[in-house]
Backbone as CSV, one residue per row, in Angstrom:
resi,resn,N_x,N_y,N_z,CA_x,CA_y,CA_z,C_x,C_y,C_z
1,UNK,109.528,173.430,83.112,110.880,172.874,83.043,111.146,172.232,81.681
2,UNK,110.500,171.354,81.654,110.585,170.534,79.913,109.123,170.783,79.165
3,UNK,108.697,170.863,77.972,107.940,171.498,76.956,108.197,170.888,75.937
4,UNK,106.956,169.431,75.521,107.668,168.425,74.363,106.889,168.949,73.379
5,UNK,106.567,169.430,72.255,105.752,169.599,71.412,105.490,169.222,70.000
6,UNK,104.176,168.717,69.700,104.219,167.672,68.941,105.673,167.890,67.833
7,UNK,106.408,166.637,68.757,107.342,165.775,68.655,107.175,164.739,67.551
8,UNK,108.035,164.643,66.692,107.966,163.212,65.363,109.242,163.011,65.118
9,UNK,109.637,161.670,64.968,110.811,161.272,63.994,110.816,160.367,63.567
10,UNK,110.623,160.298,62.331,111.178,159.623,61.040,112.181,159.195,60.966
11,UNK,112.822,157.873,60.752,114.021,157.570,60.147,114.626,157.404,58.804
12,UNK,115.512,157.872,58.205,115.905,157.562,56.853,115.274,156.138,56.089
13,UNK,114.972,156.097,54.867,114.900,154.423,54.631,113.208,153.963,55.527
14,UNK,112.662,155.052,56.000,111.563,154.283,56.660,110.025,154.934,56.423
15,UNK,108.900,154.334,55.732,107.719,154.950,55.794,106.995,155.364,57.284
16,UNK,107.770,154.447,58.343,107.179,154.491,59.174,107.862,155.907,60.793
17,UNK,107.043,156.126,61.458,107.305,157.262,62.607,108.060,156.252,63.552
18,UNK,109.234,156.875,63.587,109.053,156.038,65.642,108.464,156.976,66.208
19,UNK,108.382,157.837,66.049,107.758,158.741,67.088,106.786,160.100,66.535
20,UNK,105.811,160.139,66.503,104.427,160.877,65.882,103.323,161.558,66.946
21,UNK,103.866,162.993,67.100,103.312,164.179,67.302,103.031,163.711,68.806
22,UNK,104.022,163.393,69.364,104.099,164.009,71.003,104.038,165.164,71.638
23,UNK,103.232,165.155,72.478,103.570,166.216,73.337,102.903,166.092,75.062
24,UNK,103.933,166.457,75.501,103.920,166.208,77.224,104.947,167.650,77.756
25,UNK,104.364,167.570,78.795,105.036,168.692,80.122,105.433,168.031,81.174
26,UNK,106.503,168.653,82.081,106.896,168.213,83.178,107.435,169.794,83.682
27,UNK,107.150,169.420,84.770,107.176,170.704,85.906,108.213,170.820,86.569
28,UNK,108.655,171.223,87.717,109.342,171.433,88.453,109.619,170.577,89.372
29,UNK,110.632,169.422,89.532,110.288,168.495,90.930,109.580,167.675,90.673
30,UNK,108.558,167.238,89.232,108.353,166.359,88.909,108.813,164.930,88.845
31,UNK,108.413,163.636,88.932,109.383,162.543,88.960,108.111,161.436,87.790
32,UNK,108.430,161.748,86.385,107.340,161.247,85.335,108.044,159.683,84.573
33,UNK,107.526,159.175,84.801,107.630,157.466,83.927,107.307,157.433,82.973
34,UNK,108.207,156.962,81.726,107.968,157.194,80.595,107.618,155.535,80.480
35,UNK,106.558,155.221,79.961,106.257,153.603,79.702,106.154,153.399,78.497
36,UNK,106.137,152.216,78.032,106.007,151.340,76.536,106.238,150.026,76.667
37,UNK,105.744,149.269,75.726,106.742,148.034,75.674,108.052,148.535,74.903
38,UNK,108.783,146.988,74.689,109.831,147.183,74.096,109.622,147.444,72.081
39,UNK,110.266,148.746,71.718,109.819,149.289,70.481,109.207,150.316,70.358
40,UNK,108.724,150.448,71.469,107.166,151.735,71.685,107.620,153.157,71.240
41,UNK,108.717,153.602,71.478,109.642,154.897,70.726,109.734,155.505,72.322
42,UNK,110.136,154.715,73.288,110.612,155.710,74.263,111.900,156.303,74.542
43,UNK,113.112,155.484,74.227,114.470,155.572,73.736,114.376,156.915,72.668
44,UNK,113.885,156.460,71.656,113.832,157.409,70.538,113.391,159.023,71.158
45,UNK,112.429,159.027,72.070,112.328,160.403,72.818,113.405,160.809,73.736
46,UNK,113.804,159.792,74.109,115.237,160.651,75.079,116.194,161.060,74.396
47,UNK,116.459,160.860,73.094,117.868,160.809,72.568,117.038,162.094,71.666
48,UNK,116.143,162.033,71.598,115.759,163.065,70.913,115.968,164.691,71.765
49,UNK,115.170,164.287,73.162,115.863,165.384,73.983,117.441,165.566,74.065
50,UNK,117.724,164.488,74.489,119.905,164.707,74.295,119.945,165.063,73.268
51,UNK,119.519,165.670,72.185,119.569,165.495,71.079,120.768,165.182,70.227
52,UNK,121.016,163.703,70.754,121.572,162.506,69.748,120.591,162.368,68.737
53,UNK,119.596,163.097,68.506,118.783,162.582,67.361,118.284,164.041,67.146
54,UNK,117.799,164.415,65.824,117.380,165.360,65.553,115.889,165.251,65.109
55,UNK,114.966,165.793,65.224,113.807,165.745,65.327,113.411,166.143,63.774
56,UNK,112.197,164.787,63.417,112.071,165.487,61.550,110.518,166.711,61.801
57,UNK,109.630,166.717,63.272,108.786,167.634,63.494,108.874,168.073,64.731
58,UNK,108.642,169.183,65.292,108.373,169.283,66.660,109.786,170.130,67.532
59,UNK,109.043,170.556,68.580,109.822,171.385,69.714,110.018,170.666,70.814
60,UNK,111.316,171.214,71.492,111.851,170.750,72.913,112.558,172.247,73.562
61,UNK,111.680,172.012,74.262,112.082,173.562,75.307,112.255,173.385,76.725
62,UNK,113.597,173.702,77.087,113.897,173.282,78.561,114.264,174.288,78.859
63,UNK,113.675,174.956,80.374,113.353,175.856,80.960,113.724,177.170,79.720
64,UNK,112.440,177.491,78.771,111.943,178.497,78.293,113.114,178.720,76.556
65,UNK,113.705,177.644,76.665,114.952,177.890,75.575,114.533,176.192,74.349
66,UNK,113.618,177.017,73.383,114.164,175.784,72.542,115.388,175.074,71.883
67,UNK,115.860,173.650,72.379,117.238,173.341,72.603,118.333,173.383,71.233
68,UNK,116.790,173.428,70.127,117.255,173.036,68.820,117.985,174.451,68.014
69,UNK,117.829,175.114,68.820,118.146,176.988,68.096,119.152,177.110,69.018
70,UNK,119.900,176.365,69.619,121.650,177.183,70.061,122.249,176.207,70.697
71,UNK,123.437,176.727,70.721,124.568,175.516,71.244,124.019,175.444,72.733
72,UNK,124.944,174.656,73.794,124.840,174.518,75.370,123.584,174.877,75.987
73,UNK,122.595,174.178,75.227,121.145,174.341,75.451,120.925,173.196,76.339
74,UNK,121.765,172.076,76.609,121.634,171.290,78.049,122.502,171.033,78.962
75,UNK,122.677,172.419,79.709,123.530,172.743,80.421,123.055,172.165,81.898
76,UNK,122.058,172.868,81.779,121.248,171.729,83.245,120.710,170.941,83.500
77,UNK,120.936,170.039,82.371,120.447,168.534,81.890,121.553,167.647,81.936
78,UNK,121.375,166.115,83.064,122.078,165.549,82.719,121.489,163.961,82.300
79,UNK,122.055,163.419,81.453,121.280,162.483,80.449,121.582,160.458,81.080
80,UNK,121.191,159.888,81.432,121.781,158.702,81.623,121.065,157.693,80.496
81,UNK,121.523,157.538,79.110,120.445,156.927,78.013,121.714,155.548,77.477
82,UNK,122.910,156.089,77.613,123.984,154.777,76.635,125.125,155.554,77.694
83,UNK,125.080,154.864,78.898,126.929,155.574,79.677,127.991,155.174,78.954
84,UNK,128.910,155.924,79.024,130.174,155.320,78.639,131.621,155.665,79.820
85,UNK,132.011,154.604,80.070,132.775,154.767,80.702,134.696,154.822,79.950
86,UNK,135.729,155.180,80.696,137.058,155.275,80.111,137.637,153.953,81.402
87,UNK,138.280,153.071,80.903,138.357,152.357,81.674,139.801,151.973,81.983
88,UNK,140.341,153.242,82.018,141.926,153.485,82.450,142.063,154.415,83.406
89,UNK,140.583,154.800,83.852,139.981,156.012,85.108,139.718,154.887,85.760
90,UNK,139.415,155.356,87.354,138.850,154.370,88.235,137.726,155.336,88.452
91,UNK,136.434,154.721,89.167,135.443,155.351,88.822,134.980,156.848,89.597
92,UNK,136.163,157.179,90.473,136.077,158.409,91.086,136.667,158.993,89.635
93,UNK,137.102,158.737,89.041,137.984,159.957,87.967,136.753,159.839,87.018
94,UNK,136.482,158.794,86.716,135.304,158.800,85.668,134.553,160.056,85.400
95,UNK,133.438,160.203,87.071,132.795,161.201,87.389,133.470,162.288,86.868
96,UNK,134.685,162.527,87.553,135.464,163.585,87.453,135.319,164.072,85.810
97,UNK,136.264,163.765,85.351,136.382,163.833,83.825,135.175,164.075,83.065
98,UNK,134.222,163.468,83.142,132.813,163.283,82.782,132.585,165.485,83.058
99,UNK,132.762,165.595,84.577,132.501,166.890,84.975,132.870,167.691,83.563
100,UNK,134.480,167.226,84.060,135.297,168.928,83.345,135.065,168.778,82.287
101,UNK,134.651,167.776,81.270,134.901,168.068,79.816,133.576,168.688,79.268
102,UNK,132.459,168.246,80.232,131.179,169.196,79.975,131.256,170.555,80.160
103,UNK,132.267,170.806,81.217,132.052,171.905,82.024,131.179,172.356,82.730
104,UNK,130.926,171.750,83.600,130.078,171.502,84.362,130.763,171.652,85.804
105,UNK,130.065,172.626,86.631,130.703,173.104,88.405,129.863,171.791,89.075
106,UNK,131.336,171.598,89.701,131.210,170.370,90.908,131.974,170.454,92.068
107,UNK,131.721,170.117,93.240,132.738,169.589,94.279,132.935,168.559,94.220
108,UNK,133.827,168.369,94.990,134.378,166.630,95.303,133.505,166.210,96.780
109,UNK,132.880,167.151,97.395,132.033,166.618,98.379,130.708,165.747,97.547
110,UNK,130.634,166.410,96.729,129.462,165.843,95.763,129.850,164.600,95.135
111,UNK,130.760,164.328,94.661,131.389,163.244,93.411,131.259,162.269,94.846
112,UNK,131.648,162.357,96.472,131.194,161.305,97.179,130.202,160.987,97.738
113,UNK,129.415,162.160,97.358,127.600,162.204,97.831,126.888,160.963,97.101
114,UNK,127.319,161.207,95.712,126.356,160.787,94.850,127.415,158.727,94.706
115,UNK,128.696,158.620,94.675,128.840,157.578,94.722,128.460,156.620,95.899
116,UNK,128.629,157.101,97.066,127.762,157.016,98.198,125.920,156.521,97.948
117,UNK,125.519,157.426,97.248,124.198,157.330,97.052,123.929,155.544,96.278
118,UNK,124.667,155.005,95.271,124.828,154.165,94.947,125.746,152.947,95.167
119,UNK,126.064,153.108,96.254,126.695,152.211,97.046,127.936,151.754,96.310
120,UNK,128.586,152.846,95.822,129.960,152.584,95.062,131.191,152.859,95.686
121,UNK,131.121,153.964,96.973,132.274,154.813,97.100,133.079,153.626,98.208
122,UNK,133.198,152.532,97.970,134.194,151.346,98.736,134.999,151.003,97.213
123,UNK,134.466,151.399,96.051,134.945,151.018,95.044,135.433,151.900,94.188
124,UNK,135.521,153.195,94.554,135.848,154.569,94.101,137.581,154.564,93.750
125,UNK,138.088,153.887,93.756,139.197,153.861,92.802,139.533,152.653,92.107
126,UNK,138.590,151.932,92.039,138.397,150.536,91.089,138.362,151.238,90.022
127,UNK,138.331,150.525,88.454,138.362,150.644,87.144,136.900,150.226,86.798
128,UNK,136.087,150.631,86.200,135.207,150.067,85.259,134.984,148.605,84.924
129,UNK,136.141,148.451,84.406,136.478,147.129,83.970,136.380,146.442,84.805
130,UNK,136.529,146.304,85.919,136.340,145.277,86.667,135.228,145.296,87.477
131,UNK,133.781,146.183,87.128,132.636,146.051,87.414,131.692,145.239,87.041
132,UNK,130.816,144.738,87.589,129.657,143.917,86.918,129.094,144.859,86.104
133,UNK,128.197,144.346,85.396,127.146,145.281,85.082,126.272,146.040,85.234
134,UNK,125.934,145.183,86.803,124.595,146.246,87.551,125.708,147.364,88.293
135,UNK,126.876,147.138,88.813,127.739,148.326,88.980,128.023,149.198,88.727
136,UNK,128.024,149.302,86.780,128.193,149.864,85.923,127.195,150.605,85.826
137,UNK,126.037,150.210,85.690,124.559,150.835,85.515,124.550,151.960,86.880
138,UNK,125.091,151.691,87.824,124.924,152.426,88.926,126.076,153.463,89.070
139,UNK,127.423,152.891,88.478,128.112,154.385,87.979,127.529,155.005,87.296
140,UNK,126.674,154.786,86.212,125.982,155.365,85.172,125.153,156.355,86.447
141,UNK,124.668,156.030,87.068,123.475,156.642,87.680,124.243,157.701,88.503
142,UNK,124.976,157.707,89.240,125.953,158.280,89.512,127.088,159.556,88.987
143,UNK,127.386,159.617,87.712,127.680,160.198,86.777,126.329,161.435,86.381
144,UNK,125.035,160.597,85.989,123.904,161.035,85.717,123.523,162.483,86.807
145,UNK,123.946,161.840,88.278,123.823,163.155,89.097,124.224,164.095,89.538
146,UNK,125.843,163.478,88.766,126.829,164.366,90.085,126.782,166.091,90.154
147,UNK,126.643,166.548,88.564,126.614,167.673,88.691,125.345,168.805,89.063
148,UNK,124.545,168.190,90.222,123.143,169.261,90.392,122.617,170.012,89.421
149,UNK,122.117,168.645,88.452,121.349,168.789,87.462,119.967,169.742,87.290
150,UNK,119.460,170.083,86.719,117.848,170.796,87.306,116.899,169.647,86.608
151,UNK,116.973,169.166,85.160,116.428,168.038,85.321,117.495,166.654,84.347
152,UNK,116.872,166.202,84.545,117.521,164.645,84.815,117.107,163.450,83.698
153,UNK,117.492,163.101,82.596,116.914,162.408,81.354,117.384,160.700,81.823
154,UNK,116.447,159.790,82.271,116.903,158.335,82.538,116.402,156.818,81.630
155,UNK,117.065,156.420,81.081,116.855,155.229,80.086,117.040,153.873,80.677
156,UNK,115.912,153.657,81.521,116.561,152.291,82.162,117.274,152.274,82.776
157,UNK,117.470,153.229,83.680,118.473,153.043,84.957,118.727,151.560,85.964
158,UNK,117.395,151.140,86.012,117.526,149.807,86.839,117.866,148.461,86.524
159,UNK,118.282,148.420,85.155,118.022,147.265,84.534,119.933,146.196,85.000
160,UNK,119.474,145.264,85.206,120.794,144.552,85.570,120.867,144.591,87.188
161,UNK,120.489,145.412,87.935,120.795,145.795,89.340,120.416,145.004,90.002
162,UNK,121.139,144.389,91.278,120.700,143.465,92.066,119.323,143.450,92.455
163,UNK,118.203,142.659,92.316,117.031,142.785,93.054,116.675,142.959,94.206
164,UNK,118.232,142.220,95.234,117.745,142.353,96.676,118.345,143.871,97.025
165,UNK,119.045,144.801,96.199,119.045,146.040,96.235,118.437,147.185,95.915
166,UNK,118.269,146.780,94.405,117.293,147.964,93.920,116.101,148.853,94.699
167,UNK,115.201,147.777,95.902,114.077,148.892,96.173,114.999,149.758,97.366
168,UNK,115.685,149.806,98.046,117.144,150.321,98.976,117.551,151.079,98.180
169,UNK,117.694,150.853,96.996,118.618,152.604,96.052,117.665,153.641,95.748
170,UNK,116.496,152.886,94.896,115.286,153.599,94.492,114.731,154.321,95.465
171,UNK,114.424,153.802,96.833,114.647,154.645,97.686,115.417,156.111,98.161
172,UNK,116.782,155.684,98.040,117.215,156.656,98.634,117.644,157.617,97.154
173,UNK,117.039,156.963,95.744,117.456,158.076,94.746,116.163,159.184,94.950
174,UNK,114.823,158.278,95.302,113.724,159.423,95.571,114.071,160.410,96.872
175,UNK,114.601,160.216,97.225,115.037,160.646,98.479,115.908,162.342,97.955
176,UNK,116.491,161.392,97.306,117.858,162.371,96.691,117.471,163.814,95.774
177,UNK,116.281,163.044,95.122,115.474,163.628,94.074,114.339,164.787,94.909
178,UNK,113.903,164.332,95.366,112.906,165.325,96.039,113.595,166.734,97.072
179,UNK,115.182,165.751,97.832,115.110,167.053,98.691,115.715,168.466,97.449
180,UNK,116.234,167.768,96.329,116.636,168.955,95.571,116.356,169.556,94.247
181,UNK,115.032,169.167,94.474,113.913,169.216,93.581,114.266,169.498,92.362
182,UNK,114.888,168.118,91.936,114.956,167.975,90.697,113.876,167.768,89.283
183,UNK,113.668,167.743,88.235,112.966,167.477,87.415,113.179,166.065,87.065
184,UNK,112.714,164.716,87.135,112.840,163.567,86.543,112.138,162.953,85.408
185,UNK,112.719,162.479,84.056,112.283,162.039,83.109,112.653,160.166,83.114
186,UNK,112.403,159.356,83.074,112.619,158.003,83.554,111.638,157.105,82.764
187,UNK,112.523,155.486,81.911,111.915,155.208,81.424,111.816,153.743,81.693
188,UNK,111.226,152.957,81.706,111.329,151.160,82.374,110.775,150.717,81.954
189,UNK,110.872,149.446,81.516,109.554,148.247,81.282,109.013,147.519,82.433
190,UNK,109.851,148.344,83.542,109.973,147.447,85.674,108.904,148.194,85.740
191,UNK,107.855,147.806,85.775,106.738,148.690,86.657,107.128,148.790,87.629
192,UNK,107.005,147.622,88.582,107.214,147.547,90.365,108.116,149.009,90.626
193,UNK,109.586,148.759,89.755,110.399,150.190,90.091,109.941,151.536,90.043
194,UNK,109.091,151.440,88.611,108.448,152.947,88.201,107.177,153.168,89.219
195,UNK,106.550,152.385,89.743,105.816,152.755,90.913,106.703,153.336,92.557
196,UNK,107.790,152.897,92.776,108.317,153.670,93.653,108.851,154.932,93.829
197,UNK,108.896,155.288,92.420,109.599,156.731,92.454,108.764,157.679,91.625
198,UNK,107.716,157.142,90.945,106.973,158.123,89.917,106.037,158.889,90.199
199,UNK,105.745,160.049,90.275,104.587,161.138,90.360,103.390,160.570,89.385
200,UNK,104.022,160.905,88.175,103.226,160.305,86.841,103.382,159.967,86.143
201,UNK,102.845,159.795,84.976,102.718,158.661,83.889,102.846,159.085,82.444
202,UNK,103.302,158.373,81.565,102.820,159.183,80.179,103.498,157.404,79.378
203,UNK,102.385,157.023,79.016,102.866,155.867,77.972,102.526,155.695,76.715
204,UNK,103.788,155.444,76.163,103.983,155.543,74.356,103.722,154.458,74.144
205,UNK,102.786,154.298,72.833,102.711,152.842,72.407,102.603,153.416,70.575
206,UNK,103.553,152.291,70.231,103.698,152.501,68.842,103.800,153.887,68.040
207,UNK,104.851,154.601,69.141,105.185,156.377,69.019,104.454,157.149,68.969
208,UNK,103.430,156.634,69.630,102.514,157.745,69.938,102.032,157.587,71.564
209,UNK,101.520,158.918,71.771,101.404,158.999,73.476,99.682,158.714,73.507
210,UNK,99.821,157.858,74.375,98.345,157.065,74.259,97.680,157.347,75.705
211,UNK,98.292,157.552,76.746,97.631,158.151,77.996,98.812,158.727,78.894
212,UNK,98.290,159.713,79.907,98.704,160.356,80.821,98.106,160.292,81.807
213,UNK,98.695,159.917,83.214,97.911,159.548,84.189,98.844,159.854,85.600
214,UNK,98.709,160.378,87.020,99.062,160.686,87.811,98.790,159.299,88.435
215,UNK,100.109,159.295,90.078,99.746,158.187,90.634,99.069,157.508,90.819
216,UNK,98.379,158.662,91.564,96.669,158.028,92.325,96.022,157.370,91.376
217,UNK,96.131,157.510,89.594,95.231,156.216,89.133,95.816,155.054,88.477
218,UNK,97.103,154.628,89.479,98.186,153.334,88.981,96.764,152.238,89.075
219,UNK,96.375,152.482,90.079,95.286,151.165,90.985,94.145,151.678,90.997
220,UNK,92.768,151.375,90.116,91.623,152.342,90.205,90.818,150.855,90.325
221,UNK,89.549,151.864,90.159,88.395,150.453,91.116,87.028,151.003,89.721
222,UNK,86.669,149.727,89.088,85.672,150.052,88.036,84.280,149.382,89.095
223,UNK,83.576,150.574,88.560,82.228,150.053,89.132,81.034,150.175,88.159
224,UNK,80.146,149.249,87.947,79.128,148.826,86.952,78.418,148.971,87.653
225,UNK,77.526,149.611,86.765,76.199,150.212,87.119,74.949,149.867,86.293
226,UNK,73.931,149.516,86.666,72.619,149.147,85.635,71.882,149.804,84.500
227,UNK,72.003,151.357,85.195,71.232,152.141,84.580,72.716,153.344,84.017
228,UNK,72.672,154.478,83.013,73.020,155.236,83.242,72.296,156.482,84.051
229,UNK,73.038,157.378,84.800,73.026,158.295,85.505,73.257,159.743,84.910
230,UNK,73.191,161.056,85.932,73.208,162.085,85.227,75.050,162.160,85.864
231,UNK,75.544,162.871,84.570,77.332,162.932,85.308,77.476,164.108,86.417
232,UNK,76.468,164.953,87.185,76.672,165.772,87.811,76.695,165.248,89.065
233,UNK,76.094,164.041,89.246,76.034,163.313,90.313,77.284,162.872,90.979
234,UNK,78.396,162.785,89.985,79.381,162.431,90.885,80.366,163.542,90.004
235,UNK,80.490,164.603,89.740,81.366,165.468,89.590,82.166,165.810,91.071
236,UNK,81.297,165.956,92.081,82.297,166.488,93.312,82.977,165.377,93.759
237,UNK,83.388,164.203,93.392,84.469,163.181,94.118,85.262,162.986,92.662
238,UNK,86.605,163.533,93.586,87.621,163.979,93.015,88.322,162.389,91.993
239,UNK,89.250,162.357,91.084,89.777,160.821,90.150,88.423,160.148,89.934
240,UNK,87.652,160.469,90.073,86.503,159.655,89.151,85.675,159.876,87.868
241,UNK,85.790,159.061,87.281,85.203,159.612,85.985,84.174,158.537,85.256
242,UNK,83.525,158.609,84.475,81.952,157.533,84.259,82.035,158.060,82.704
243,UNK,81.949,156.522,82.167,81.796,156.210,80.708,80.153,155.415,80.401
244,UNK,79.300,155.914,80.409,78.163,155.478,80.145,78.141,154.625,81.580
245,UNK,77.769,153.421,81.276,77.410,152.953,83.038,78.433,152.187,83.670
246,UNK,79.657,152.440,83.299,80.664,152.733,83.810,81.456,153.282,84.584
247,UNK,82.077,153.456,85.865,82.222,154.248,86.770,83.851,154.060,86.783
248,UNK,85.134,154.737,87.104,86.352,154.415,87.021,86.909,155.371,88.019
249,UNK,87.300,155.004,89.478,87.599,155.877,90.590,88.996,154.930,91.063
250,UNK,89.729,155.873,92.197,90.878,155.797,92.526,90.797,156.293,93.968
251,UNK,89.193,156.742,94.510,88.910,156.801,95.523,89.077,155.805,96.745
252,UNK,89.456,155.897,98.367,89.753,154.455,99.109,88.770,154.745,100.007
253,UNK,88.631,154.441,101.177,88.143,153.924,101.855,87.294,154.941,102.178
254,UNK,86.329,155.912,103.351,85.385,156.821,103.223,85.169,157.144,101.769
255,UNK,85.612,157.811,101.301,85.520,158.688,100.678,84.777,157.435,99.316
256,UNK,86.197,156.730,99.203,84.853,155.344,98.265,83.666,154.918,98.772
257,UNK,83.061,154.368,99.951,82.122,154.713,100.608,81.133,155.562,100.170
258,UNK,81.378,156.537,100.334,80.527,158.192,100.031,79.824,157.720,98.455
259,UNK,80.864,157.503,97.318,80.655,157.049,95.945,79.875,156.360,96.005
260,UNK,80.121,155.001,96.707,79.558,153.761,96.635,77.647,154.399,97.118
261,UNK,77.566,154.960,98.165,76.213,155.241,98.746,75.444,155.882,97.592
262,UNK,75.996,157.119,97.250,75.551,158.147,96.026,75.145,157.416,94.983
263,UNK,75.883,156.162,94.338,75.370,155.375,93.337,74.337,154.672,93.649
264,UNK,74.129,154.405,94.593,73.336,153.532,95.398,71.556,153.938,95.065
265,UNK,71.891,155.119,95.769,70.639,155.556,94.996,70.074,156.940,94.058
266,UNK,71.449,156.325,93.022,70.847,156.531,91.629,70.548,155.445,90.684
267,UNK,70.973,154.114,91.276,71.112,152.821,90.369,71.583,151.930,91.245
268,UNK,70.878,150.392,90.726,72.178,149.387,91.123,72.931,149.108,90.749
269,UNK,74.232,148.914,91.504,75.576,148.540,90.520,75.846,146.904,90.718
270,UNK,75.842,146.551,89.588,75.888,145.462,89.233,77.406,144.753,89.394
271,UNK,78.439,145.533,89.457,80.138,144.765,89.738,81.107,145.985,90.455
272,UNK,82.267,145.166,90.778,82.625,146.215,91.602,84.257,145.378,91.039
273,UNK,85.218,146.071,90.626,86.345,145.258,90.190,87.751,146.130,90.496
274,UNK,88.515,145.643,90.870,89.705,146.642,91.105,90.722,146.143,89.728
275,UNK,91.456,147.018,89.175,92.361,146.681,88.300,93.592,147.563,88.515
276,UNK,94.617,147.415,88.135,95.986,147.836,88.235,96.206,148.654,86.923
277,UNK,96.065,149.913,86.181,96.160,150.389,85.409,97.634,150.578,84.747
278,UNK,98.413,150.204,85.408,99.962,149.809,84.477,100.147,148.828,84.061
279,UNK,99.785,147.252,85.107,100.155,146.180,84.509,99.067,146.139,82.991
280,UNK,97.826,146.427,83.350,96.676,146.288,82.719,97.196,146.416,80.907
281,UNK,97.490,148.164,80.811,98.375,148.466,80.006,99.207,147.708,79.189
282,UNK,100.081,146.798,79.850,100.973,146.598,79.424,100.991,144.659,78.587
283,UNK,99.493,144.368,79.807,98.944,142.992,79.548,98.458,142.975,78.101
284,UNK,97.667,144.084,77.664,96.847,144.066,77.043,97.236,144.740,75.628
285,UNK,97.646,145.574,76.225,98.182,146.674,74.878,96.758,148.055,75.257
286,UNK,97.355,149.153,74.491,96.364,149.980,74.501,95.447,150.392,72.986
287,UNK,94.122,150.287,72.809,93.694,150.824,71.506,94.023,152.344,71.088
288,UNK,94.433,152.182,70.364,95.167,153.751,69.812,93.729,154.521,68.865
């Protein structure tokens, strides 16, 4: 579906990259979290896909068409990175307008699917203007879907949104997302959020992509060991992997068990520690 390849951009006036030789995939129905702190060049990659920005190295190929060699190359892309709203539309026309000037095929069963989906359509002929902000963010999100996108470019979708709402939308956007197996690109500094809806992982630090990681190892379990071991010993249990006498699994209950015995007697393990591999990340920074 998407095909980033080492990706760079340079800005005018600057020795420095925001962004230096990326490259990531996303599949079909994917739902991938783009992480960083704030600065990290994750912005700078979306706009690079919208291409609001032009790339000084590197390819972007969405479904099999690099975007940079022809016009209406994101036709089945829809982008939510800077919304803009017209605020002499009320926000059913918004959508609307938004449609036709892309040209982009829609129903109007849809334009109330998706305001619906964000708990707007009581407010579907209100103005903009007289939205909060987390409202706004959620027309944004809204707009972002209406036209049965194939995949889906998101910049902070959650930010501003009521807290006692957000895990209730995020919900029902995974919801939304999966039955029509969309492609999702999504970017947050909210972990908590990016753990409810994310498949996987890919985090930029200082424009460069510093790890890739699937759910299952948000929360992994380090286990210390005395001696080193031979690595064939635990090749057959699946997310685990051993750095000298180091052990780093995502395995739970049997099946950690099973690990735990097998080490047992090849060595004693000396600690047993669970860590959170996003907050961890984000506590710490990553060595590049």
């Amino acid at each position: 579906m998407l095909t980033v390849k080492n990706l760079s951009k340079k800005f005018k006036k600057s020795d420095v990259y925001a962004v230096k030789d990326v490259s990531f995939e996303l599949t079909k129905g994917e739902i991938v979290g783009l992480l960083g702190k704030n600065g990290a060049g994750k912005t700078t990659i979306m706009k690079l896909i919208a291409k609001s920005l032009i790339p000084t190295e590197g390819e972007i190929v969405i479904n099999d068409r690099d975007i940079l060699k022809g016009n209406n190359m994101l036709k089945d892309v829809n982008l939510m990175i800077e919304s803009a709203f017209f605020n002499h539309l009320s926000a059913y026309e918004n959508i609307k307008f938004y449609l036709t000037i892309n040209d982009m095929d829609y129903s109007e069963k849809e334009i109330k699917n998706v305001l619906m989906l964000v708990d707007l359509w009581e407010e579907k002929d209100h103005n903009p203007s007289q939205f909060s902000f987390g409202m706004k963010q959620r027309l944004g999100l809204a707009m972002c879907l209406s036209s049965a996108p194939k995949l889906v470019v998101m910049d902070e979708p959650f930010v501003g949104l009521d807290p006692n709402g957000v895990t209730a939308l995020i919900e029902k956007l995974r919801e939304w997302v999966v039955d029509r197996e969309l492609t999702v690109l999504i970017s947050s500094h909210q972990l908590s959020e990016l753990e409810m809806i994310c498949d996987r992982y890919i985090y930029i630090d200082n424009g460069l992509l510093v790890k890739e990681f699937d759910k299952s190892l948000t929360s992994v379990t380090v286990i210390k060991i005395n001696d080193e071991i031979d690595p064939s010993v635990i090749q057959k249990f699946e997310h685990t992997e051993m750095n000298h006498k180091e052990i780093t699994t995502s395995l739970e209950n049997e099946h950690f068990n099973d690990l735990i015995k097998v080490l047992s007697e090849e060595t004693s393990i000396t600690d047993i520690n669970k860590k959170d591999h996003l907050k961890d990340l984000f506590k710490k920074g990553e060595e590049v």
